[in-house]
N, C-alpha and C positions, 0 to 999 in steps of 0.2 A: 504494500500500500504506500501509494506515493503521499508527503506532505507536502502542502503548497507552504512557499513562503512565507506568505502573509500569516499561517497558523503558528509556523515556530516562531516568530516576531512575537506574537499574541502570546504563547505559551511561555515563552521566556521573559515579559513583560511582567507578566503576572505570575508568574512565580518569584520573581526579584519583588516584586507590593506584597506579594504573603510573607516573603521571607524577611522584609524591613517590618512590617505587622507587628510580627513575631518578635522580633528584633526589639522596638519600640514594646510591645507587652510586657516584655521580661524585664526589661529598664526601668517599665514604672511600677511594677508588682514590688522589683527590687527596691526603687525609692519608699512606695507604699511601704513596705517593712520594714526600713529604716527608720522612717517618719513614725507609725506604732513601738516601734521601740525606745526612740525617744520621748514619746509622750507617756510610756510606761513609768523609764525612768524618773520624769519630773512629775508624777500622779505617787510613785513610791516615795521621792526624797520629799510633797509635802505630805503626804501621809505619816513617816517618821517624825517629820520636823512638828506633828500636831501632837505625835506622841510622845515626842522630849518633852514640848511644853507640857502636855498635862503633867507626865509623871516628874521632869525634875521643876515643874512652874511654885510646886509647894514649896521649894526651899528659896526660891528667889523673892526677896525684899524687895519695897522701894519706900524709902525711909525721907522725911524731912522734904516731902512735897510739896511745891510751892508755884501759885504763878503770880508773876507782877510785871511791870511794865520796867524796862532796864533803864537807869538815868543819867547813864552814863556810858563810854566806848563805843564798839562798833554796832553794839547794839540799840544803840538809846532810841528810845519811845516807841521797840519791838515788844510786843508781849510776849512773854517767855514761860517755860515751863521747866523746871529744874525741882531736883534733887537728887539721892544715892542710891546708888543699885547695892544688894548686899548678898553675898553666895553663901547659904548660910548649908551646901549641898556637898559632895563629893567628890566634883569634874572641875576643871576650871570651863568658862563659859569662854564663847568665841564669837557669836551672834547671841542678841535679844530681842526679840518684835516685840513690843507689849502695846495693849489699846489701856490707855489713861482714859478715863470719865470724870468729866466735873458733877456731880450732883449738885442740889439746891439742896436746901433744909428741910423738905421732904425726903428727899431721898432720887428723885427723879432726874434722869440723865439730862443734862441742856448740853453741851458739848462732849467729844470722844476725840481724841487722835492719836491714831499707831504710828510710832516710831522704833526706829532703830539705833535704842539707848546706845549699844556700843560705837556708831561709829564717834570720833573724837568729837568732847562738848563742844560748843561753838564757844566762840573767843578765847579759848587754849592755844597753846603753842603744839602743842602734839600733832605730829608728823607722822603718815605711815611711810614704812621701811618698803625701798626696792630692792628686791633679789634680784642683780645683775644678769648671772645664768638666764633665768627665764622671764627677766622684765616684768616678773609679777608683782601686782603693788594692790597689797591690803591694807585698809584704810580701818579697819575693825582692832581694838583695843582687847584685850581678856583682862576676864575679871578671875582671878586666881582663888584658890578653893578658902573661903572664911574671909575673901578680903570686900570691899570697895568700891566701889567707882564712880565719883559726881556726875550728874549729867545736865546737861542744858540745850532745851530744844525751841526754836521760832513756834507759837502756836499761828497758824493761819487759818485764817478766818474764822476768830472765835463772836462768838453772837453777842448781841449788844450790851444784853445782861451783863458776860463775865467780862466784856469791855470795857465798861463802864464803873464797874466792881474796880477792876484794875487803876482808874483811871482816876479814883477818886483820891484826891490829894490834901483834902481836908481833916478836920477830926483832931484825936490823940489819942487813938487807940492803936496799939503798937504793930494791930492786920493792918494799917489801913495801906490802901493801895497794892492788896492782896487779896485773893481768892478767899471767900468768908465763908463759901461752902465747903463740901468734902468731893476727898476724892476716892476714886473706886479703881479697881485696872488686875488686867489678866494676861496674861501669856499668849501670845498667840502663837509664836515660834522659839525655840533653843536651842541652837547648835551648841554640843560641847566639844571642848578643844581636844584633841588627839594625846592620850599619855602617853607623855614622856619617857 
């Protein structure tokens, strides 16, 4: 049986489109599983990271909690929110996420903001270290097992209430121009540092 031309053209045509197909299916199956696996990974490290906080968030302190309005340096007429982290735990800590609450005198949330106690307070001199070899540079502080660590963070955009709380510059009472409510605040993440 003779083949005409035109049919091998066609048939070798289209075998080169099934075979690039083919070609292109396997490359994106391959990305697709790459792509699930990294999203494994970062669904595992916060799944861990919610379960450091609960189990080591009991021995983490935060002591001498304070917001006011700065009145002086690079901060001045920022509202600020400041006080100590305290490891009162096992590990030394390496990250902290924690969600701060202002309460009223009810007891009722008016403000919340998560931060990231350890990276360096603001208007410190502290520097993080660059590892030459691999140009990595951590900007995160540890807090060492029983010790420490002041913190001071910008609050933005706190509601007018604790704005205005803040802002009050009258009086003679030794809060004034401080948070007159209380505060409340939980864990949301703890990495602990790798032993030594």
């Amino acid at each position: 049986m003779h083949l005409k031309k035109k049919s091998v053209v066609v048939a070798l045509i289209s075998g080169f489109i099934v075979s690039i197909v083919l070609i292109l299916t396997l490359v994106g199956y391959s990305v697709y599983l790459e792509l699930k696996n990294e999203e494994s990974r970062i669904s595992y490290m916060y799944a861990l990271d919610k379960i450091s906080a609960r189990i080591y968030g009991k021995y983490i302190e935060l002591s001498g909690l304070t917001a006011k309005i700065e009145r002086s340096g690079a901060l001045k007429d920022k509202a600020v929110l400041e006080g100590t982290i305290n490891n009162r735990g096992q590990r030394d800590l390496s990250e902290l996420i924690m969600k701060i609450k202002f309460l009223d005198t009810d007891g009722a949330v008016i403000y919340e903001t998560v931060s990231d106690l350890l990276e360096p307070a603001l208007g410190t001199g502290t520097l993080g270290t660059i590892k030459i070899p691999y140009l990595s540079y951590s900007p995160h502080i540890k807090v060492k097992i029983g010790g420490s660590l002041p913190f001071k963070k910008i609050l933005i955009n706190p509601p007018a209430e604790i704005y205005s709380c803040l802002r009050d510059e009258g009086g003679l009472s030794k809060n004034r121009g401080r948070w007159s409510g209380k505060f409340d605040y939980e864990t949301i993440s703890a990495r602990l540092a790798d032993p030594e």
